[in-house]
C-alpha positions, 0 to 999 in steps of 0.5 A: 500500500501507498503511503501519500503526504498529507496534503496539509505537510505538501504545502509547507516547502512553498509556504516555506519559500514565500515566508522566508522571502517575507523575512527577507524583504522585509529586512532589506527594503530599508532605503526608499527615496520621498520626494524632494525639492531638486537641485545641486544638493551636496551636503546634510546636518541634523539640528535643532529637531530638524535635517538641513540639507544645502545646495552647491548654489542658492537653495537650501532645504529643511526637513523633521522627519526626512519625508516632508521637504521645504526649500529656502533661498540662500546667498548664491555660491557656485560651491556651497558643499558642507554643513554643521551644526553647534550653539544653535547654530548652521554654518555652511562652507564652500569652495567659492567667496563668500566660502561661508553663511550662517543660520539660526534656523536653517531658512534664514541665511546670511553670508559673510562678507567677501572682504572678510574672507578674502585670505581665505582659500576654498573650503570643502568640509566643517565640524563643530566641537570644543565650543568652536566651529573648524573649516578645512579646505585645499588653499586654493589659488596662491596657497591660502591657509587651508584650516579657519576657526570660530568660536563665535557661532561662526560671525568671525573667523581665524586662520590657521596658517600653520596647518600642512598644506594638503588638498583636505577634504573632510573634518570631524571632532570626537574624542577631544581631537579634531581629524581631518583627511585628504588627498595623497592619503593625507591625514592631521589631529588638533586638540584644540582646532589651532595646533595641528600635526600631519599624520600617517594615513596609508598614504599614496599618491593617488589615494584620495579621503574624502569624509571622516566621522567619529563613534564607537571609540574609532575614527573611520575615513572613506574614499573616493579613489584608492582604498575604501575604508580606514578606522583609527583609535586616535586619529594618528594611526591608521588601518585599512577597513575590510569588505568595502567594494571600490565605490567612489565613496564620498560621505560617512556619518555615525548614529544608532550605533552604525557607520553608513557611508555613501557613494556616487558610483556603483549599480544598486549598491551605493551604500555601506555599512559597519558596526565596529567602523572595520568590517563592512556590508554592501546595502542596496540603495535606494536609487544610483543617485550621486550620494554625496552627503548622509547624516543621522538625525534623532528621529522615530527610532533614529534616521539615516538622511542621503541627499544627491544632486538631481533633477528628478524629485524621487533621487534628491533624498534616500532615507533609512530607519537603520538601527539595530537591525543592520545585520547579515541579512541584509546581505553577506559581508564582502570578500575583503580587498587584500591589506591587514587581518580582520579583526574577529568579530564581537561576541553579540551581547544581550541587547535590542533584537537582530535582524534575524529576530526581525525577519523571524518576526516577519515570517511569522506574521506572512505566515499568519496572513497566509493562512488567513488568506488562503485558510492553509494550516501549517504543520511541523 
């Protein structure tokens, strides 16, 4: 005598199928794109409950949840490309005269005077810390000094002429010290914003840092040409990052316990991520915009903001609810570029849910509405 299946076990292999792609999707459909005013839009802070995003011309945007956007005017630049907040407080740099506008609520700006600023040379990246705003930049025609400080909400300003003449392209403060790295691999520390010191980042000719953050007791840089990724304890030495893929990386910021750098190259993945600032996971962005700027904002359970150059509403803004749920399933980790070991990995402690537990969760809930929907009773 035949013995059949029970027709309730047969479905359990699609069923099966369909809930762990319930799991999935829910796991990695995490970036999405709302719409946005458009523009030249290169850089994104969070302040005073709400986003800022500015424009490499006259228009600068505000947002509280990163969804709903409203567009301001601004001092006209042909290079307005940096933003950061501190003493209630938006200072914007760029890499034209004026070089820098404030704002006390991130719609009103006013720039400061060309005549102020005129021993300035461009500026591509600012921070806030230590009660004080730094500005670095590449000097410029005629070699300008490359470092400006404030320490007066950013109405006056101090050249540093004493800082290394390289090409700078991103600051950050954390840890009491202020980093900022470079082209050429170039890397220098201040522990008050007017001293600096020239340090060894993996350096190479071609190599180019383009942004630097601070969290997790680490600093990471991220680049756009040469290497992908490096983390420092100090500022001062340097180790290369592992599963980065060669993006031309142009933006890295901390928040809810996560690197997020972006990318203005790559197909579909235009976004990485890391715990620990050394191991990194490849994400799927949410459209191959020019990412050039992200931020983390203390919204919902923490938001993660991307802003492009576009002009198309729906690739201006990419959003991001990552927290504690940016695990493996969202994708496996990179084969690692050649360079030092991986550092092994951190037994987890007890903490928020994982992603697994998310996607567990997700499952379970497909197959609740599957069995709702089509009265299928699942046996194991």
């Amino acid at each position: 005598m035949t013995s059949r299946c029970p027709r309730t076990l047969r479905f359990v292999p699609t069923l099966l199928l369909l809930l762990l792609m319930a799991g999935t999707c829910y796991a990695q459909a995490m970036w999405k794109s709302p719409t946005a005013p458009v523009g030249n839009y290169r850089s994104v802070t969070y302040g005073n409950g709400q986003f800022v995003a500015v424009s490499n011309a006259d228009k600068t945007m505000t947002s509280p949840d990163g969804v709903q956007w409203t567009e301001s005017s601004c001092p006209n630049s042909i290079g307005w490309v940096s933003i950061a907040f501190g003493e209630e407080t938006y200072v914007t740099v760029g890499t034209a005269n004026p070089f820098i506008m404030t704002s006390p609520d991130g719609v009103t700006w006013s720039a400061l005077l060309p005549t102020l600023t005129a021993n300035f040379g461009p500026l591509t990246s600012v921070c806030y810390g230590m009660n004080r705003f730094v500005a670095v930049g590449n000097g410029g025609m005629g070699d300008k000094p490359r470092v400006v400080t404030s320490s007066d909400k950013g109405l006056s300003w101090l050249v540093v002429p004493s800082a290394p003449t390289e090409t700078w392209r991103g600051v950050t403060f954390g840890k009491n010290t202020f980093v900022a790295v470079g082209e050429r691999g170039a890397a220098m520390t201040s522990l008050d914003g007017m001293q600096w010191r020239r340090q060894n980042a993996l350096r190479q000719s071609d190599q180019i840092w383009e942004s630097v953050a601070y969290g997790n007791d680490k600093f990471v840089a991220v680049a756009s040409v040469g290497y992908s990724a490096m983390y420092s304890p100090d500022g001062i030495t340097w180790t290369l990052g592992t599963g980065a893929i060669n993006n031309r990386w142009k933006s890295v910021t901390f928040g809810g316990g996560w690197f997020v750098a972006v990318a203005t190259s790559g197909t579909g993945n235009r976004v990485m991520t890391s715990a620990d600032g050394i191991t990194w996971t490849s994400r799927t962005s949410a459209t191959d915009s020019a990412w050039w700027g992200v931020a983390f904002g203390n919204v919902g359970r923490g938001l993660f903001v991307a802003v492009a150059p576009s002009s198309t509403a729906l690739a201006t803004v990419m959003t991001s609810e990552f927290t504690s749920e940016m695990t493996e399933t969202q994708g496996a980790p990179l084969t690692p570029p050649a360079g030092p070991p991986t550092v092994p990995a951190v037994p987890p402690t007890v903490g928020p849910p994982t992603a697994s537990a998310a996607a567990a969760a997700g499952m379970v809930l497909a197959g609740a509405l599957l069995f709702v929907v089509i009265g299928v009773p699942i046996m194991v």
